[in-house]
C-alpha positions as CSV (number, residue, x, y, z in Angstrom):
1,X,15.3,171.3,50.1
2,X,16.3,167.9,51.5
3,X,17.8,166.6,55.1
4,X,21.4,166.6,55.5
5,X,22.6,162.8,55.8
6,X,26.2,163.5,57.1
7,X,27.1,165.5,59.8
8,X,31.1,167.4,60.5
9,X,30.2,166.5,64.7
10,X,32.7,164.6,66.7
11,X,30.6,162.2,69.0
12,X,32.9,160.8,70.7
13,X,32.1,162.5,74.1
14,X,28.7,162.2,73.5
15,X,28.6,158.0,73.2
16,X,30.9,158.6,76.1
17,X,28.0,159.7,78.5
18,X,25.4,157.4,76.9
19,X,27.3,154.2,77.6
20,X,27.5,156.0,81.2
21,X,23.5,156.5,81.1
22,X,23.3,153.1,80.4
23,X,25.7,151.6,82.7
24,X,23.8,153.6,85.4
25,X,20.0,152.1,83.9
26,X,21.5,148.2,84.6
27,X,22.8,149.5,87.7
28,X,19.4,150.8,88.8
29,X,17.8,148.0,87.7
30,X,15.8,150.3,84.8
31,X,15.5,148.8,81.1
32,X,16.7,151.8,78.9
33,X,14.2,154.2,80.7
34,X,15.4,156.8,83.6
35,X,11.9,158.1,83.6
36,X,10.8,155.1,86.6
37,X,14.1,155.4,88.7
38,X,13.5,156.8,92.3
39,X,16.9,158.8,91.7
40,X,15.7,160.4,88.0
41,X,15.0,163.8,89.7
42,X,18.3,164.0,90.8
43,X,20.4,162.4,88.6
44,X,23.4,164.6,87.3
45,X,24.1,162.1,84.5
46,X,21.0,162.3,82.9
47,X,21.1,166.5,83.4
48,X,24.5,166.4,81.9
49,X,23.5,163.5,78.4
50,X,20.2,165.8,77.9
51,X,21.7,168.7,77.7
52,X,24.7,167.3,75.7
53,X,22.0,165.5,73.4
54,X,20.4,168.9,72.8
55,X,23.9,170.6,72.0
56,X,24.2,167.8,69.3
57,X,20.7,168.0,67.8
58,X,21.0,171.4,67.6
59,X,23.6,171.5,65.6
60,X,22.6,169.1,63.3
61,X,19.3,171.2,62.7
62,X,22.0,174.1,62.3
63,X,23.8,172.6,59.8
64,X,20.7,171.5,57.7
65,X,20.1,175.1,57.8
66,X,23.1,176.2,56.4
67,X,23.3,173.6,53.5
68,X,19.7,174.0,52.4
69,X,21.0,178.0,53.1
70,X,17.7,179.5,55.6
71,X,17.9,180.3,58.9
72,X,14.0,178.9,59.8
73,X,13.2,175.3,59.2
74,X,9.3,177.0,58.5
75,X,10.9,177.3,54.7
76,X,11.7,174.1,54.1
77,X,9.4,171.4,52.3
78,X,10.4,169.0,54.9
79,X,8.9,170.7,58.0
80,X,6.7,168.3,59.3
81,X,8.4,165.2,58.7
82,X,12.2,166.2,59.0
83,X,13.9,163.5,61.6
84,X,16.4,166.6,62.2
85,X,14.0,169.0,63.1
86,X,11.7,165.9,65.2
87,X,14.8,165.3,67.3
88,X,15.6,169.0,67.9
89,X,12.6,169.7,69.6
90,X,12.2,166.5,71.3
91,X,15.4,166.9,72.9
92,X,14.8,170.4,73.6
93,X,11.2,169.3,75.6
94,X,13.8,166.9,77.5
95,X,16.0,169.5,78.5
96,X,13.9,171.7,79.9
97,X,12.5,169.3,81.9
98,X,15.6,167.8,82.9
99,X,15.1,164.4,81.6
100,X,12.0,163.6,83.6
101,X,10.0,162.7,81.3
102,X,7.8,165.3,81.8
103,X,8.3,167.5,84.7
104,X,8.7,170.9,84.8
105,X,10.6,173.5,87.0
106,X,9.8,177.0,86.6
């Protein structure tokens, strides 16, 4: 099984809210890193990009899925090295903790 290299996602939206993310890191004085602004924990743009970054990794893992044709990335050769499958969970840690770099709410 190998990675899918090309991806049927429009992105548009999605470079949308980073360039806002950004914008918002010069404007808080923070050099590409939300996790040291005083405003991270209630930052509605960065809520918004991690969930919208998980959307997008997920279905890029999805569509790996599909064109190696399995349902679990556990089957695949590529398991612990996949980029798909590294980004997937990393940006599912960041959305449940809200892009905080490490905190939780339960």
């Amino acid at each position: 099984m190998s990675e899918l290299k090309e991806f049927d996602l429009d992105l548009s939206k999605f470079e949308q809210n980073l360039q806002n993310i950004r914008s918002c890191q010069i404007e808080h004085g923070q050099n590409e890193n939300c996790n040291a602004c005083s405003m991270v924990s209630r930052c509605q743009k960065i809520k918004d990009f991690v969930v919208m970054q998980f959307d997008v990794n997920k279905q890029k893992l999805k569509q790996c899925q599909n064109s190696n044709q399995t349902d679990s990335c556990m089957d695949c050769e590529l398991f612990f090295t996949c980029q798909i499958r590294h980004d997937f969970v990393r940006s599912t840690y960041e959305k449940m903790n809200e892009g905080r770099g490490g905190e939780f709410d339960f």
